[in-house]
C-alpha positions, 0 to 999 in steps of 0.5 A: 831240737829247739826245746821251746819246740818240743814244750810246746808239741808236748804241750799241745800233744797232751791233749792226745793224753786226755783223749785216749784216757777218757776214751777208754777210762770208762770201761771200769765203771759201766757195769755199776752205772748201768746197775746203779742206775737201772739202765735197760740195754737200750739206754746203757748203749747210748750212755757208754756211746755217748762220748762217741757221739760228741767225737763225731760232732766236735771233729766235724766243727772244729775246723771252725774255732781253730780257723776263726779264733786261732789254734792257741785259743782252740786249744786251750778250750779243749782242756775246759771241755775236757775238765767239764766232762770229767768232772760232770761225770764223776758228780753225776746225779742220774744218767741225763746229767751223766750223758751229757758230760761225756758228750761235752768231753768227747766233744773235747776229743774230736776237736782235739783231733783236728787242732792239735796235730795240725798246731804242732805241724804248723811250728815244727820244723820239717826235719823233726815235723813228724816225731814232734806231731807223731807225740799227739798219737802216741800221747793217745796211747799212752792215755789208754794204758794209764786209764787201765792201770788207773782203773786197776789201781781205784777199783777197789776203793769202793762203791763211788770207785767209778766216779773217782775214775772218771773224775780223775782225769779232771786234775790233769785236764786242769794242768793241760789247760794252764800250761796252754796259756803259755804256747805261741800262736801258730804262725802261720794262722797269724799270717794267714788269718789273723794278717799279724806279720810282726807277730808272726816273725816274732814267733817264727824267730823263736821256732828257729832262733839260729835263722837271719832276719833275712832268711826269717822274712823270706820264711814269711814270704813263702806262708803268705805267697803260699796262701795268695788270697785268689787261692784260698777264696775259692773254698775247700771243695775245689779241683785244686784240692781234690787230691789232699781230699781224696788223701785225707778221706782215704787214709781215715777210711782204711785206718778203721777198715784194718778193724783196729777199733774191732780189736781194741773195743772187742778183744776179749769176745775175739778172745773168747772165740778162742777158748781164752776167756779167762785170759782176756781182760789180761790180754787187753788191758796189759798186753794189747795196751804195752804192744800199741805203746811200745810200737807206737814208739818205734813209729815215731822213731821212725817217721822221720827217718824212713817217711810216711809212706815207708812206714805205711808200706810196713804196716800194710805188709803186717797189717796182711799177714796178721790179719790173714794169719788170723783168718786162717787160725779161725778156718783151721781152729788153730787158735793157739795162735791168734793171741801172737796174730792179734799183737802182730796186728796191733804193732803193724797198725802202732808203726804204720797207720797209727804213727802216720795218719794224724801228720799226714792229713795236718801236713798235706793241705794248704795253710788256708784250708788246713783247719777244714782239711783236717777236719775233713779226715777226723770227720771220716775215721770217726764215722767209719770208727763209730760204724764199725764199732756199731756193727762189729758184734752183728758181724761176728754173730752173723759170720764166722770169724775167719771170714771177718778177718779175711774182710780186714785183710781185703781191705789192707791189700788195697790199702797197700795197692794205694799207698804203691799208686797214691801217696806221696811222701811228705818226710821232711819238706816244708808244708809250703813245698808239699802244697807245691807237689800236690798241684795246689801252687797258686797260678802266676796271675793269682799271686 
């Protein structure tokens, strides 16, 4: 593999490392804010949630900066909203100040979720597309176990513990932000959007140093003939991309169905139901954290060897068994084992859905719409993530766990009913050719 490649996907990729950190990292302050502040229930719910909410807003416009400045610039920004909400949070005078920093990093988050595994799909070569895309979801991961060992680590350095662990993650944001002055230009957006060939051939010849002059202008031919301007004028809410947009709003959809932010979020009062209380910050913060890392890992070594629907098909078969296993624990009270279901479930989902949807969706729309495409599928898992992790703790107080699980596990079979009638596999074809399969291939007359 190019090594430039792989310093710029690792770069961009980082900003999956912010997002999962900070995500998680405040799990280990929010008791001492809601005391230090005297917050009511009410007022506790909307600081904690807070970041989630600049999620919803930033996957929802930002499709706008990376189209309209370019994937490089929106990148880079990325980290500045990250660094502002880290370091707003950690020197926060009251909750109004606090509030709004996390809003303005999980802003960052939902933005990143958009360009960043869009970026590295646009430079990747299609034979390592995957792996190299894959590196954003398995940065999320891993930012989510360093925050719990991060929090481990300061939480006893005293009574401003919580603010050095949410101002820490201002030092690698900083990082993260300079070494994105050193990333190319997508190509593909030079061409597309900017209308910069020379530049754009001049970064594709780094892609793939080994190419002739020849073979790179032709590269260059195919994006721009690809993206004729009859094609793209019509917009994105057309027929000839309603099956990328069925696609993208369906995978997020049964992404979050499979309830993997109801066990992330809530593992220990799932836990707790078992008669494992004791155990449960353990089981989350340790064994659910090393479970989702390792697997994650498998997936990404997989995606490009067996595909992306392959690998769905594996998750959606240990995403049935896992989670009906556990139902039927709950039903039977055999609760011994649901410890080994929930760990189950969570490789099923590192394998499958977790290593697969964010390169799916950056791979199946056009490079015109690519940005709003994108956008569209982030859009869709954070609402249903942000819904689901709204009504999860009603559900559980309203239904017996076993019928909940039995719900997920509903959802999984027809999630594997769609993958056997409806994805397409995308392993290793350029993004020009998966336009192509998917019926978006501009007319004669408009070329």
């Amino acid at each position: 593999m190019n090594a430039r490649i792989f310093f710029w996907s690792v770069t961009s990729a980082l900003a999956g490392f912010l997002f999962g950190f900070d995500t998680v990292v405040i799990s280990g302050g929010e008791k001492t804010i809601q005391s230090l502040w005297g917050l009511s229930p009410e007022l506790h719910g909307i600081a904690m949630a807070s970041a989630l909410y600049g999620t919803v807003i930033g996957s929802l416009v930002g499709g706008w900066p990376t189209d309209r400045f370019g994937r490089k610039a929106t990148l880079l920004w990325i980290g500045l909203l990250y660094f502002v909400g880290a370091a707003g949070s950690a020197f926060a005078p009251n909750v109004g100040t606090f509030i709004a920093a996390r809003a303005i990093g999980g802003l960052g988050i939902g933005i990143s979720t958009v360009v960043a595994p869009l970026y590295i799909s646009e430079i990747a070569p299609p034979k390592s597309r995957g792996r190299l895309a894959g590196m954003f979801q398995f940065n999320i991961v891993f930012g989510i176990l360093i925050a719990f060992v991060s929090n481990a680590v300061l939480a006893g350095i005293g009574e401003n513990a919580w603010r050095w662990m949410l101002g820490v993650a201002a030092f690698p944001s900083l990082l993260y932000t300079l070494l994105c002055f050193g990333l190319p230009e997508s190509p593909r957006w030079l061409l597309t959007r900017k209308g910069d060939r020379a530049k754009a051939l001049g970064v594709l010849h780094r892609i793939e140093p080994e190419e002739s002059d020849a073979a790179i202008e032709a590269q260059a031919d195919e994006i721009t003939r690809a993206s004729s301007s009859k094609n793209s004028s019509a917009g994105f809410w057309t027929t000839r991309l309603r099956k990328p947009i069925l696609l993208a709003i369906l995978i997020a959809f049964f992404n979050q169905l499979s309830g993997i932010n109801a066990v992330l979020y809530f593992a220990p009062r799932i836990f707790e139901l078992t008669g494992l209380a004791a155990k449960a910050a353990l089981l989350q913060s340790v064994g659910i954290g090393i479970t989702n890392l390792i697997f994650t890992f498998v997936g990404l070594w997989l995606i490009d060897r067996l595909g992306r629907r392959t690998l769905l098909f594996i998750g959606s078969f240990g995403y049935i068994f896992s989670l009906g296993l556990t139902a039927w624990a709950f039903f039977t009270q055999h609760f011994s084992i649901v410890p080994a279901c929930i760990f189950a479930f969570i490789a099923s989902h590192a394998i499958g859905q977790g290593a697969v949807i964010w390169v799916f969706i950056s791979e199946i729309f056009p490079n015109r719409q690519r940005a709003e495409g994108q956008a569209l599928g982030s859009f869709t898992h954070w609402i249903f993530a942000a819904a689901l992790t709204t009504f999860f703790p009603k559900m559980v107080s309203a239904f017996a766990p076993g019928y909940i699980f039995c719900l997920f596990t509903f959802m999984m079979v027809l999630q594997l009913i769609w993958v056997t009638t409806m994805v397409p596999e995308t392993k290793g074809v350029p993004l020009e050719q998966i336009q192509r399969q998917l019926g978006m291939e501009p007319a004669a007359d408009e070329v």
